[in-house]
C-alpha atoms as an extended CHARMM CRD file, in Angstrom:
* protein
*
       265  EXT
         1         1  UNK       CA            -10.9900000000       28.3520000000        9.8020000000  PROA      1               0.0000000000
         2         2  UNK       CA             -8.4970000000       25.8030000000        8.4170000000  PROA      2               0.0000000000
         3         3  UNK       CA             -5.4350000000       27.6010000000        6.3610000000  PROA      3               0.0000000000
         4         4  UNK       CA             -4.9480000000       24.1590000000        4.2830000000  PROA      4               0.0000000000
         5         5  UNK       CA             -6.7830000000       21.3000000000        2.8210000000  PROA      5               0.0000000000
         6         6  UNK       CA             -5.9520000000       18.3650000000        4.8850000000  PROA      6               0.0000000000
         7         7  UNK       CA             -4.6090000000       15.9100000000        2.4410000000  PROA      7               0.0000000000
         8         8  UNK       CA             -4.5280000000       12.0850000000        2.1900000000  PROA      8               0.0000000000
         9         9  UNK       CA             -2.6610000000        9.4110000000        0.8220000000  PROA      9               0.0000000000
        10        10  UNK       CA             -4.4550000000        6.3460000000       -0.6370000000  PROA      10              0.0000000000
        11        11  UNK       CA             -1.5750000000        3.5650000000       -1.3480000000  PROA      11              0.0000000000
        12        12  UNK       CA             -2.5280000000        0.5760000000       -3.5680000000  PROA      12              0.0000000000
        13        13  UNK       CA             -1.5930000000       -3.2620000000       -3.3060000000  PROA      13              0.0000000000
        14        14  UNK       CA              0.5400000000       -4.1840000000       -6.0100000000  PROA      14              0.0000000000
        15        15  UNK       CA              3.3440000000       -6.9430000000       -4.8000000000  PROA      15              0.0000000000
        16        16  UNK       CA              6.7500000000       -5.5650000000       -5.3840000000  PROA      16              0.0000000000
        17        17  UNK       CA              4.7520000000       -3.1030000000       -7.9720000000  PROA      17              0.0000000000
        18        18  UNK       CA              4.3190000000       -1.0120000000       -4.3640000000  PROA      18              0.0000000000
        19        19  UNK       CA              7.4910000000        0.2180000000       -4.0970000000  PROA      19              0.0000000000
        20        20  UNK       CA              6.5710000000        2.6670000000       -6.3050000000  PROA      20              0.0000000000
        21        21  UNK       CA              4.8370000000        3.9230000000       -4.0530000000  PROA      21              0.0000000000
        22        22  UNK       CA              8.1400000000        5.6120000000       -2.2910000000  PROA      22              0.0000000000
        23        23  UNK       CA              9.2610000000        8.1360000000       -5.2920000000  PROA      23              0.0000000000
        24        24  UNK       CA              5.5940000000        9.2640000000       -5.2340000000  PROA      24              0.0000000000
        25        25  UNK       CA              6.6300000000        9.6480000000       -1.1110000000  PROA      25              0.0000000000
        26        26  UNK       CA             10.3770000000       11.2310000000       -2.1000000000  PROA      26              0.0000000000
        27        27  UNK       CA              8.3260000000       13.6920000000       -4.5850000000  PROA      27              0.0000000000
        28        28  UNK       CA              5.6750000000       14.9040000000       -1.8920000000  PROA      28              0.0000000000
        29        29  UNK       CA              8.5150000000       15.1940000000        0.5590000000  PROA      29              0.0000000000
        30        30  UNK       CA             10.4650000000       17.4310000000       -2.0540000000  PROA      30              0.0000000000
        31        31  UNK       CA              8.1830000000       19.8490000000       -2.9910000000  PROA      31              0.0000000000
        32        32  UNK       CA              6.6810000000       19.8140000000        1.1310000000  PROA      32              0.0000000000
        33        33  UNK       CA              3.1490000000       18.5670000000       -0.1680000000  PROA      33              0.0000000000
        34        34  UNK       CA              1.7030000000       17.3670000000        3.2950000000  PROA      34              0.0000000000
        35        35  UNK       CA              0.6980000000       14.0400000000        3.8600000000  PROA      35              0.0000000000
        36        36  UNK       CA             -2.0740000000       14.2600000000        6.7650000000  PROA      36              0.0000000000
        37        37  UNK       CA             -3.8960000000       10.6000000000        6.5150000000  PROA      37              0.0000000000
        38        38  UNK       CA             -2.4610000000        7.3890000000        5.0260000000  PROA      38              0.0000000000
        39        39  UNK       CA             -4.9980000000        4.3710000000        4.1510000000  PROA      39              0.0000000000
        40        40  UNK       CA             -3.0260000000        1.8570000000        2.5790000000  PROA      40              0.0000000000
        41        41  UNK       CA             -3.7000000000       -2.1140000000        1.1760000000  PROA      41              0.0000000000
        42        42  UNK       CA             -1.2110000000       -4.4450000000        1.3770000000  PROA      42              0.0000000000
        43        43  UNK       CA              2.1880000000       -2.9420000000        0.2380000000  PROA      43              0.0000000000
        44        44  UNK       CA              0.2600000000        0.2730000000        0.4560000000  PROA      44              0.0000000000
        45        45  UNK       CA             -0.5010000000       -0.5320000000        3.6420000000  PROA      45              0.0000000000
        46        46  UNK       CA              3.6230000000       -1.0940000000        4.5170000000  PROA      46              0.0000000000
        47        47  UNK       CA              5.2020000000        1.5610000000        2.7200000000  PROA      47              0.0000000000
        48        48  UNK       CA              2.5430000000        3.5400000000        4.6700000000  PROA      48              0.0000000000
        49        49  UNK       CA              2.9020000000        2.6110000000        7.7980000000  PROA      49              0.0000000000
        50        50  UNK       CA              6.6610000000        3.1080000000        7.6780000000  PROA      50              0.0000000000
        51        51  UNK       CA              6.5910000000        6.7510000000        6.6810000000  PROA      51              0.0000000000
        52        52  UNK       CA              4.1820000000        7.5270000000        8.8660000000  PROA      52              0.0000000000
        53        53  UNK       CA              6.4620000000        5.9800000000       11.8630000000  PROA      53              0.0000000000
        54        54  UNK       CA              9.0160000000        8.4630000000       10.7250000000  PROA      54              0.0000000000
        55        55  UNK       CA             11.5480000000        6.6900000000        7.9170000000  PROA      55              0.0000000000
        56        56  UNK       CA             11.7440000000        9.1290000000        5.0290000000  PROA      56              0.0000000000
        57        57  UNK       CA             11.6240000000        8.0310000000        1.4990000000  PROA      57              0.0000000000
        58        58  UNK       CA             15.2700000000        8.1090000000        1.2720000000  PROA      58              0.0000000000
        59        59  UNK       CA             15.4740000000        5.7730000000        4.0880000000  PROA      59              0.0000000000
        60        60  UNK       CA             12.8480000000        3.2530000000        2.5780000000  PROA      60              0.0000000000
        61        61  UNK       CA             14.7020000000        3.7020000000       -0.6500000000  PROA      61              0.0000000000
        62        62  UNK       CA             17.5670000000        2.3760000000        1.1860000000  PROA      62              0.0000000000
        63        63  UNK       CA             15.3630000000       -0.4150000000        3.0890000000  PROA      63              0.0000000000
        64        64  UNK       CA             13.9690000000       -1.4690000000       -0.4100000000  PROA      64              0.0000000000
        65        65  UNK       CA             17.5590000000       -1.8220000000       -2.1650000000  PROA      65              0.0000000000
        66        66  UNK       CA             18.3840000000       -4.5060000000        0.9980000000  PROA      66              0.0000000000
        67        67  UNK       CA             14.8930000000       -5.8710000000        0.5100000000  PROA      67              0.0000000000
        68        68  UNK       CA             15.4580000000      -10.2490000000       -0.5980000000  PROA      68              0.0000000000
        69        69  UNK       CA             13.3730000000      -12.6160000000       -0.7640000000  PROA      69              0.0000000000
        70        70  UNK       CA             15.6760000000      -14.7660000000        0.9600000000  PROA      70              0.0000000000
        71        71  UNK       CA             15.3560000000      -12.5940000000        4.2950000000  PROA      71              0.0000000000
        72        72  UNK       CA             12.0700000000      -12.6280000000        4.6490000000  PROA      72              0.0000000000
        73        73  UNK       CA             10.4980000000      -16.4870000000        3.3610000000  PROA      73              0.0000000000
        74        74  UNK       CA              9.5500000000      -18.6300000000        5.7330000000  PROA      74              0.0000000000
        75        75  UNK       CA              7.9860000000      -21.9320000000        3.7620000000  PROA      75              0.0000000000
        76        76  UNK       CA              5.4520000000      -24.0790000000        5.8480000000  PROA      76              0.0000000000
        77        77  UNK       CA              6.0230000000      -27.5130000000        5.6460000000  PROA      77              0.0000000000
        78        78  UNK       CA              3.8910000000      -29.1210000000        4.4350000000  PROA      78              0.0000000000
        79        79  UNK       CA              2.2340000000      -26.2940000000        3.2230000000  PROA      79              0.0000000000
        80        80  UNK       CA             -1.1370000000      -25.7350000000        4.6980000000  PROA      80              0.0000000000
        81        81  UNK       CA             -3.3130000000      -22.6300000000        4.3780000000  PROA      81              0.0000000000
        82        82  UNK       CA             -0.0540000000      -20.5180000000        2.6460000000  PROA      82              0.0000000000
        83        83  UNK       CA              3.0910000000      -21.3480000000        1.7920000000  PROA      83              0.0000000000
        84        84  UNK       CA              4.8620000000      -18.8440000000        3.4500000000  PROA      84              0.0000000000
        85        85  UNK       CA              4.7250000000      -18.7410000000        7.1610000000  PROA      85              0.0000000000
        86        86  UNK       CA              5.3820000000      -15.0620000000        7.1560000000  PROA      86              0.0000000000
        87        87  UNK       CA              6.7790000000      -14.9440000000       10.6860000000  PROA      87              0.0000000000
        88        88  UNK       CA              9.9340000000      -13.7330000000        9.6330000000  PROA      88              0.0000000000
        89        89  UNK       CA              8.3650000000      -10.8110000000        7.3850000000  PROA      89              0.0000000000
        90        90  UNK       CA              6.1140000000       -9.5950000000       10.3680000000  PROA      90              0.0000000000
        91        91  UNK       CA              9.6880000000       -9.6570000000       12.7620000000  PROA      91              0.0000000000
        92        92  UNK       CA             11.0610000000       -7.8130000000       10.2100000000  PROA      92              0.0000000000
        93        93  UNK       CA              8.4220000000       -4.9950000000       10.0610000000  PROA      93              0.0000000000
        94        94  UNK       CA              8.3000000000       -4.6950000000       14.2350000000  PROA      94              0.0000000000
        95        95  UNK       CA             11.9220000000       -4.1820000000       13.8700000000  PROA      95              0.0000000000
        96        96  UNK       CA             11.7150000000       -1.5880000000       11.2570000000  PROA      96              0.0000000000
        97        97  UNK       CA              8.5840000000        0.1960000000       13.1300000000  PROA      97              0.0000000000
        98        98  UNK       CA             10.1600000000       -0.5980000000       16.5070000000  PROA      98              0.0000000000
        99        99  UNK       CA              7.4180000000       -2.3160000000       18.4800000000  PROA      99              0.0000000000
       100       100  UNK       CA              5.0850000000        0.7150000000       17.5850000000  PROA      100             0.0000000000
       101       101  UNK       CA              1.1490000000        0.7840000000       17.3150000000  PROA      101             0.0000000000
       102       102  UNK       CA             -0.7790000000        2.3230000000       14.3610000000  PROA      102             0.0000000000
       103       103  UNK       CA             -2.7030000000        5.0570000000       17.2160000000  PROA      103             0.0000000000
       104       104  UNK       CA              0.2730000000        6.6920000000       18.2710000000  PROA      104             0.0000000000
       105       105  UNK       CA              1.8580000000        7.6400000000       14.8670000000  PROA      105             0.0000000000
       106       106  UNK       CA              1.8330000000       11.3320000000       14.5520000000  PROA      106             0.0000000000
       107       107  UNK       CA              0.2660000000       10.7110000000       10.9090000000  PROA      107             0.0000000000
       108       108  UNK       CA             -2.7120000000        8.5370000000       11.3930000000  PROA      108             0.0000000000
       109       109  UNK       CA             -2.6990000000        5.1300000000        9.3020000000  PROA      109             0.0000000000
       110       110  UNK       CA             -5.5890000000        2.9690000000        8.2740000000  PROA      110             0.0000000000
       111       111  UNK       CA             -4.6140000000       -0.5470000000        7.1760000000  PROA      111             0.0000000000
       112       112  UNK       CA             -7.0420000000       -2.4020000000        5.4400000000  PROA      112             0.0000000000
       113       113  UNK       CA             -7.4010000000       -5.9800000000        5.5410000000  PROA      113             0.0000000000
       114       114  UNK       CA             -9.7020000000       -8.4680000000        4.4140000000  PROA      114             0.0000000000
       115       115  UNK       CA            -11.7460000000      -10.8480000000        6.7990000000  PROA      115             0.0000000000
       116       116  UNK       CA            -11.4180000000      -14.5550000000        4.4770000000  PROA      116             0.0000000000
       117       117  UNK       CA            -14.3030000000      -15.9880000000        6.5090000000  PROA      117             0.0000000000
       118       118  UNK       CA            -17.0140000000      -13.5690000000        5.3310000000  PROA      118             0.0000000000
       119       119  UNK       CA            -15.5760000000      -11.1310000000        2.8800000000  PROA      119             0.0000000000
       120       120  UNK       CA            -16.0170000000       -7.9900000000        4.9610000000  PROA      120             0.0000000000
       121       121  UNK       CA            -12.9250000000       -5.5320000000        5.0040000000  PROA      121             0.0000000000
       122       122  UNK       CA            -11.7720000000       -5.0240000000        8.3810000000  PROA      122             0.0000000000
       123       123  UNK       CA             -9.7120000000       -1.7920000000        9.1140000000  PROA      123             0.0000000000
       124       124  UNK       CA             -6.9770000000       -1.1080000000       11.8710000000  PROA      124             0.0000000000
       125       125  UNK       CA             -6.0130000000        2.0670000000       13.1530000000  PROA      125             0.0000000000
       126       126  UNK       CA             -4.6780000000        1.1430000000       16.2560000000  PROA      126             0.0000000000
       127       127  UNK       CA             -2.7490000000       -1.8280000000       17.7680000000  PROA      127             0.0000000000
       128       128  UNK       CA              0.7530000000       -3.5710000000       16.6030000000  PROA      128             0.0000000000
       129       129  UNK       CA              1.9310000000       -2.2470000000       12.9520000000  PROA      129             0.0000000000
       130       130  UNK       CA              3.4450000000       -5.3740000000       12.9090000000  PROA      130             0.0000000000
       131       131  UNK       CA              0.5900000000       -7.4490000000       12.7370000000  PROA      131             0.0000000000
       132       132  UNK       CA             -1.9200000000       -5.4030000000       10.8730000000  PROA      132             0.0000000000
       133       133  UNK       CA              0.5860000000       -4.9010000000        8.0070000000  PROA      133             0.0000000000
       134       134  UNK       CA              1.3550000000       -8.6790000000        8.2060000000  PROA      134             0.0000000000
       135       135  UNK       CA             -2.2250000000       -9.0600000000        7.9720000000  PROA      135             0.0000000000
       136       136  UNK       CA             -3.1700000000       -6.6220000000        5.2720000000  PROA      136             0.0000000000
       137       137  UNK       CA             -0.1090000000       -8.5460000000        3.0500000000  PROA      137             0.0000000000
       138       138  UNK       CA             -1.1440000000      -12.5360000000        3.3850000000  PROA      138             0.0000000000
       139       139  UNK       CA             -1.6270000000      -12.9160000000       -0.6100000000  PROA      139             0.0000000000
       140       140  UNK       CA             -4.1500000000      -15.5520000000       -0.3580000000  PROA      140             0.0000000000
       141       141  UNK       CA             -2.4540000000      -19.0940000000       -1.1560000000  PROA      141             0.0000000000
       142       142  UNK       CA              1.3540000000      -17.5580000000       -0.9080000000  PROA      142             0.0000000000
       143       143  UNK       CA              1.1380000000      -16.6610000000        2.9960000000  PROA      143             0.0000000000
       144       144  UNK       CA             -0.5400000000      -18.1160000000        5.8840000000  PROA      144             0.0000000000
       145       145  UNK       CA             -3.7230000000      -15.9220000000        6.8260000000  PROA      145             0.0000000000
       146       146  UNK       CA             -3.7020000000      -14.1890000000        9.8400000000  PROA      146             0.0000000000
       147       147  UNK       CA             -5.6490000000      -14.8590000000       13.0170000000  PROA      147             0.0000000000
       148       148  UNK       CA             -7.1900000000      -11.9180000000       14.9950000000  PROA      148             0.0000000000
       149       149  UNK       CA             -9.9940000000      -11.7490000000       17.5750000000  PROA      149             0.0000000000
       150       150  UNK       CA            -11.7520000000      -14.8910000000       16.0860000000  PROA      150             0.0000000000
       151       151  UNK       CA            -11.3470000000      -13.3980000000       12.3290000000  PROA      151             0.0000000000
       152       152  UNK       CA             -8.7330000000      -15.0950000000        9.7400000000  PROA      152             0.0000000000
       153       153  UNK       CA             -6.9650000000      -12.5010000000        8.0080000000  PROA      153             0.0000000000
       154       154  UNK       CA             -5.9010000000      -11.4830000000        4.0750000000  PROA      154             0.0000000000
       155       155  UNK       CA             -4.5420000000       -9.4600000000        2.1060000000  PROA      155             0.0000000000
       156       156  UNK       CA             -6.2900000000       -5.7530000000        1.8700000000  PROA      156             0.0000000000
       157       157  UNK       CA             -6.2400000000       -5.3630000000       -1.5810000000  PROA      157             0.0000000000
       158       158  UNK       CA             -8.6100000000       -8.5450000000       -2.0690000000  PROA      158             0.0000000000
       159       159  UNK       CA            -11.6570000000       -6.4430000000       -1.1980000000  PROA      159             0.0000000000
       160       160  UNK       CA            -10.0250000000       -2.3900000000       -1.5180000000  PROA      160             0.0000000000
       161       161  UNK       CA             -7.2270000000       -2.6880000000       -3.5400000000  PROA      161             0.0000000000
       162       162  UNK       CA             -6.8870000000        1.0550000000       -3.5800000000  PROA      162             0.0000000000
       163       163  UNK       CA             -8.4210000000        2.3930000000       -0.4260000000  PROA      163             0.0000000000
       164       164  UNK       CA             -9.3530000000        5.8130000000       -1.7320000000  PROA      164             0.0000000000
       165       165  UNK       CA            -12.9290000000        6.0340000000       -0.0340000000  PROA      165             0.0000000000
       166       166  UNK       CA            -11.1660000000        5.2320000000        2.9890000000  PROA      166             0.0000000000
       167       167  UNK       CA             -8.6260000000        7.9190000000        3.8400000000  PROA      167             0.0000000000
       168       168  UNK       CA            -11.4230000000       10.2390000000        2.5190000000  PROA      168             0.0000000000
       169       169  UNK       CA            -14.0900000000        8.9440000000        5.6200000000  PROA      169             0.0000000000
       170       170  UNK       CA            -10.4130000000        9.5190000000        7.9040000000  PROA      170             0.0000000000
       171       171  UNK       CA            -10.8700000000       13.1740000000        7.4510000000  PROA      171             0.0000000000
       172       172  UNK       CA             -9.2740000000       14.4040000000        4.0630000000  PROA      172             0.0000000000
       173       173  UNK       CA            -10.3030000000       17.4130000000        1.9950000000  PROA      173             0.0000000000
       174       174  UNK       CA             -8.1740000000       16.0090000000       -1.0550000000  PROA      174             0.0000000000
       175       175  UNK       CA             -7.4480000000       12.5270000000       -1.6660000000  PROA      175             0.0000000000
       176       176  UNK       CA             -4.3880000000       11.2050000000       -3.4950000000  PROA      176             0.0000000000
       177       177  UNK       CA             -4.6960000000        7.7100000000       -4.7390000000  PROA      177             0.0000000000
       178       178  UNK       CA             -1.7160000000        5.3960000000       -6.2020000000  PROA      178             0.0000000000
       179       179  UNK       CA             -2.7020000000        2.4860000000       -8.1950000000  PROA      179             0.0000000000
       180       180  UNK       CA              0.6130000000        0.3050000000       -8.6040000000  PROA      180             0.0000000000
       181       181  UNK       CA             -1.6620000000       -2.5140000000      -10.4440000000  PROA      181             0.0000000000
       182       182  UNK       CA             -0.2810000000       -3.3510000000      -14.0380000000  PROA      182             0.0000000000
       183       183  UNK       CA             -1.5040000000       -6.1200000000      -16.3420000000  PROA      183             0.0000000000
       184       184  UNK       CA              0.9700000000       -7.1740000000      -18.7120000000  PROA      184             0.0000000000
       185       185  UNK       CA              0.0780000000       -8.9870000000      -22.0770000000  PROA      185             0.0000000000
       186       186  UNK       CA              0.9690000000      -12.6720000000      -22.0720000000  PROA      186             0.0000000000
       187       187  UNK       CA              2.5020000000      -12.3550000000      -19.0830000000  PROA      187             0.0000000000
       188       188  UNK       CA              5.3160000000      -15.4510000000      -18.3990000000  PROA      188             0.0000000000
       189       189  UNK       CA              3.3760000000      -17.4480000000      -15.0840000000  PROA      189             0.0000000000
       190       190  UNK       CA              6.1280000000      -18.8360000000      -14.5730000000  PROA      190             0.0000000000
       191       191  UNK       CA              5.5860000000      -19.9190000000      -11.0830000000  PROA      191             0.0000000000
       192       192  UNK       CA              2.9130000000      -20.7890000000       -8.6730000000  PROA      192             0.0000000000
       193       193  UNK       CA              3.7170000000      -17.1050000000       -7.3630000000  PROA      193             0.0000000000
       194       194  UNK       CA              2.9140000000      -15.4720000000      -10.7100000000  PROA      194             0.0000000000
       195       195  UNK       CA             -0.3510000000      -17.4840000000      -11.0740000000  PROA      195             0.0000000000
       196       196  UNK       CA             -1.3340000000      -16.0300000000       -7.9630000000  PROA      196             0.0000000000
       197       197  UNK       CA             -0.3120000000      -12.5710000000       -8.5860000000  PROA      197             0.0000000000
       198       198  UNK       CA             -2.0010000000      -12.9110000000      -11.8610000000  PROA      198             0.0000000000
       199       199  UNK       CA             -5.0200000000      -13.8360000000      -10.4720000000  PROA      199             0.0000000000
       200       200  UNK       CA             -5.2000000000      -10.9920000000       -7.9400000000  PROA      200             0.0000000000
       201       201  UNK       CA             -4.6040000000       -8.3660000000      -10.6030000000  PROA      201             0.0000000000
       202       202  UNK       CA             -7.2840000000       -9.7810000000      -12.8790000000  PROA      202             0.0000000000
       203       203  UNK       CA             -9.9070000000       -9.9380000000       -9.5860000000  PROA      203             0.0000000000
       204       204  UNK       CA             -8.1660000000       -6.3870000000       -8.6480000000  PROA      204             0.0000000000
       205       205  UNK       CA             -8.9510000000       -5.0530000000      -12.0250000000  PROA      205             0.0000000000
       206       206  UNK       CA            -12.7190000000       -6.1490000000      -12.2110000000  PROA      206             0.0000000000
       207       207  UNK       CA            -13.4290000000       -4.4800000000       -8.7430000000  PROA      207             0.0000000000
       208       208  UNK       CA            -12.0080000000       -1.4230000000      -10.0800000000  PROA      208             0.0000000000
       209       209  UNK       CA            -14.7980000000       -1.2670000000      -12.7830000000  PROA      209             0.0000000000
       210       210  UNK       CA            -17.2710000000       -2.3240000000      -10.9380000000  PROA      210             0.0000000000
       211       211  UNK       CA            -16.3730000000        0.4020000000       -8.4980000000  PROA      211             0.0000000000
       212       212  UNK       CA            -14.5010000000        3.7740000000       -9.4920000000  PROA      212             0.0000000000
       213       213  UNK       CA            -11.4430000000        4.8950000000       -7.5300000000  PROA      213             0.0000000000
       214       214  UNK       CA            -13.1480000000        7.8850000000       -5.2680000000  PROA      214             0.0000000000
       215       215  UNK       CA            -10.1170000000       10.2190000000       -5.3960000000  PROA      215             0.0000000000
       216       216  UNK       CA             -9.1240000000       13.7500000000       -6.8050000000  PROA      216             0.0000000000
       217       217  UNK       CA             -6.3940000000       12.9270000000       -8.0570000000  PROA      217             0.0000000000
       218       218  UNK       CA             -5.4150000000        9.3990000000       -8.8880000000  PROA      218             0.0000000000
       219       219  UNK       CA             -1.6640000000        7.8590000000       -9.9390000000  PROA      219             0.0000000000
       220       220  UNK       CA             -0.9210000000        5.1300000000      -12.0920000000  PROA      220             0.0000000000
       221       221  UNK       CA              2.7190000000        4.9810000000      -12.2520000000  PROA      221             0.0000000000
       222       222  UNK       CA              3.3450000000        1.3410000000      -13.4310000000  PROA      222             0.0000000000
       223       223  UNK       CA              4.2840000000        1.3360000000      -17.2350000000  PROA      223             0.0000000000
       224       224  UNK       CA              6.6940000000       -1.3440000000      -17.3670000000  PROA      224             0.0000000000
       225       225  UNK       CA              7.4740000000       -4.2550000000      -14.4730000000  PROA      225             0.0000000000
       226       226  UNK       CA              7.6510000000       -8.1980000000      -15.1930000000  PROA      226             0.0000000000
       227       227  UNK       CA              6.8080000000       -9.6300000000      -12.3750000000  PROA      227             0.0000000000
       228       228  UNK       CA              4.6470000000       -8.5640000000       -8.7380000000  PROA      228             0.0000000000
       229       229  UNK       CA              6.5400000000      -10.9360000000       -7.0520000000  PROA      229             0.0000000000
       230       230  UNK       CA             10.0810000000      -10.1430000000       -7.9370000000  PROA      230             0.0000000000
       231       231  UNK       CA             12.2540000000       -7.2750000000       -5.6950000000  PROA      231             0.0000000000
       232       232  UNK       CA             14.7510000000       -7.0300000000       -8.4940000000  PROA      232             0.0000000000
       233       233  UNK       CA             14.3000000000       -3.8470000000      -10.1040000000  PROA      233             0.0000000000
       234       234  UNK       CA             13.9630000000       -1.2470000000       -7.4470000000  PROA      234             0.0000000000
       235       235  UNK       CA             15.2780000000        1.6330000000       -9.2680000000  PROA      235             0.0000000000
       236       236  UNK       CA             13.4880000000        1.2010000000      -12.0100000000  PROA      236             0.0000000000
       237       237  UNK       CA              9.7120000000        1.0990000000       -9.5640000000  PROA      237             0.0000000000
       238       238  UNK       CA             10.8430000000        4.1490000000       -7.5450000000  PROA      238             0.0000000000
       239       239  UNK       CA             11.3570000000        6.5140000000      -10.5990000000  PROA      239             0.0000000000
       240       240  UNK       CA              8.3920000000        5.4990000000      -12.2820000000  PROA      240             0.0000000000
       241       241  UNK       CA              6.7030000000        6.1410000000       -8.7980000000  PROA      241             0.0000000000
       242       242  UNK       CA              8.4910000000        9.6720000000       -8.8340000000  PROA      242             0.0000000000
       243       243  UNK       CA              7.7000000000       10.2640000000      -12.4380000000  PROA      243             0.0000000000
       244       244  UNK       CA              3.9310000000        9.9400000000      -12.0320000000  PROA      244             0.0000000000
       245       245  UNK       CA              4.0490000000       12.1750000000       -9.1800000000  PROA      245             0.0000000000
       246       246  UNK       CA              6.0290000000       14.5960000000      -10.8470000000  PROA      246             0.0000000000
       247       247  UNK       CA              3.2690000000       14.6580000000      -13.1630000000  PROA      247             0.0000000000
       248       248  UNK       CA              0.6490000000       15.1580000000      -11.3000000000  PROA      248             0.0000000000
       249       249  UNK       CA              1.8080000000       17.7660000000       -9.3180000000  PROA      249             0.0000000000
       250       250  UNK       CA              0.4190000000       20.9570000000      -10.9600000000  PROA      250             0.0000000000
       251       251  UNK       CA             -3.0570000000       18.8450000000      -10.4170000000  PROA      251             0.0000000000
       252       252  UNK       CA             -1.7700000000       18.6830000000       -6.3140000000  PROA      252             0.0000000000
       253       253  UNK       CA             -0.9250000000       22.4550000000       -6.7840000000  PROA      253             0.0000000000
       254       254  UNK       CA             -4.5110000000       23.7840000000       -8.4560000000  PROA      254             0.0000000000
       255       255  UNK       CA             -6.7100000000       21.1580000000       -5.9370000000  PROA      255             0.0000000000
       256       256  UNK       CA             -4.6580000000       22.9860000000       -3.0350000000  PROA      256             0.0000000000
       257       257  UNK       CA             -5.3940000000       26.4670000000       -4.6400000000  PROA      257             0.0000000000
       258       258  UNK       CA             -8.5630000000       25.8460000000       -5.5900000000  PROA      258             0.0000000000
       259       259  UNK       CA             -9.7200000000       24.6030000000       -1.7620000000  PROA      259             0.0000000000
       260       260  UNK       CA             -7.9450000000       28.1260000000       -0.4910000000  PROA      260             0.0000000000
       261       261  UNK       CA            -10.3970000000       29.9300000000       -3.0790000000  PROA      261             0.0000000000
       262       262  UNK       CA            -13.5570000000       28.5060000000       -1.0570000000  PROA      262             0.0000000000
       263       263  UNK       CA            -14.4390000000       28.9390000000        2.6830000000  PROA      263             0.0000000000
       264       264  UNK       CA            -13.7450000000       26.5390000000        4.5690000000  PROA      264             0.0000000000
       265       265  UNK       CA            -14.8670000000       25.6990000000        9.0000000000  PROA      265             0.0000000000
């Protein structure tokens, strides 16, 4: 007989929108909600990866404030299939994860990716963190795609933007899903990277109706950001991120009671 529902965490793609994702971390970690499966696209699929190597949300609070563009841009000259090399980025995240793989996190992790040769989404749960978050992050058109065993590599959220249905098939008795998509009216496109962005969202948006999140209890904690693509406003992503989870917690609390009511193998 298990004594708890096993729970998992569903993180969205979103651009800089994802670092909302760590108050909705700093909130489970403050009221000792356990996180049992992560399945995460794209910044999901980072912020993930990190806590489940071990950094705490204060410590990716702290990663996020020191986060600039200027670190981790790359360009390709002349641009080719991206124009961002992304080398730099994927050094940065074996540094931050220490050379680990995905299998031997104490927490397992799912990063989702999508295969740009034949539109399948192809999962890793084992192998470099590095690369599979590298992978599940090439925006299509801002970084180079990456290669792996034959397949050409992009972002996750391009075919699971919030990999609910996922962390469920991992294991999980309650799934918590955070969508950190947000569609601003007349939004400013200022630059080829907001086009792009833009684009995503819209695409990101359709699949969502065409497909309904498959989680008990779902987050939306985006209410006000400018731009995906801008690191600027950390602060301002984290609280809403703790906010939302804040809010849903008495819906955490009664799933949690409400699986102890039932028997359970």
């Amino acid at each position: 007989m298990k004594n708890r529902p096993l729970i998992g965490l569903a993180l969205g793609s979103g651009g800089a929108r994802g670092i909302a994702h760590i108050g909705v971390l700093e909130v489970l970690e403050d009221y000792r909600i356990p996180v049992d499966f992560v399945a995460g696209s794209s910044m999901g699929a980072l912020v993930g990866s990190l806590f489940a190597y071990g950094h705490s949300a204060t410590d990716l609070t702290r990663m996020a404030n020191l986060f600039r563009r200027k670190y981790y841009l790359d360009f390709t000259i002349p641009p080719k299939m991206g124009l961002i090399n992304g080398k730099r980025l994927q050094e940065l995240i074996l540094m931050l994860s220490q050379g680990e793989d995905l299998d031997r996190l104490r927490t397992p992790v799912t990063v989702v990716t999508t295969d740009l040769n034949n539109g399948e989404r192809v999962l890793f749960t084992s192998g470099s963190i590095a690369k599979a978050v590298r992978a599940s992050i090439s925006i299509p058109g801002i970084f180079v795609p990456v290669s792996h065993e034959g397949r050409l590599l992009v972002d996750g959220g391009v075919i699971d933007r919030v990999p609910a249905s996922v962390v469920r098939d991992m294991g999980a008795d309650i799934v918590i899903a955070v969508d950190v998509s947000y569609f601003p009216k007349n939004p400013a496109n200022a630059t080829i990277y907001d086009v792009i962005m833009q684009s995503m969202e819209i695409m990101g948006r359709e699949l969502v109706r065409a497909k309904k999140i498959n989680a008990d209890i779902l987050m939306q904690p985006i209410i006000n950001q400018r731009s995906a693509v801008v690191f600027d406003d950390i602060q301002s992503l984290i609280e809403q991120g703790r906010e939302e989870a804040l809010r849903a917690l008495p819906r955490i609390h009664e799933k949690m009671e409400g699986w102890k009511g039932r028997d359970h193998e």
